[in-house]
Steps between C-alpha positions, in 0.01 A plus 500: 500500500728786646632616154106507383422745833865710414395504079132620583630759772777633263237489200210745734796710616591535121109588417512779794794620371395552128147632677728757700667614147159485287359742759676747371467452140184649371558367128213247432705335200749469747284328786315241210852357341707494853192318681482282171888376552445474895214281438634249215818503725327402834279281340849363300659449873165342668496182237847424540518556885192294474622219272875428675318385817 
């Protein structure tokens, strides 16, 4: 149960982080493929966090 709470906190500080950097970036290609990677990645992490217990 612990490493579930430490793998969700380290995956929103992760989001923030990329949130922080995308601020800055005005490109709009940019935004659509780097949200696209961050999604099928979190999504990626969630079903395996989710199937090992």
């Amino acid at each position: 149960m612990l490493d579930k709470a430490l793998a969700v906190i380290s995956l929103i500080a992760l989001i923030g982080f990329m949130m922080i950097v995308l601020w800055f970036i005005n490109e709009a290609a940019l935004w659509i493929i780097v949200s696209a990677v961050l999604l099928m990645v979190v999504y990626d992490f969630y079903t395996e966090l989710w199937k090992s217990g």
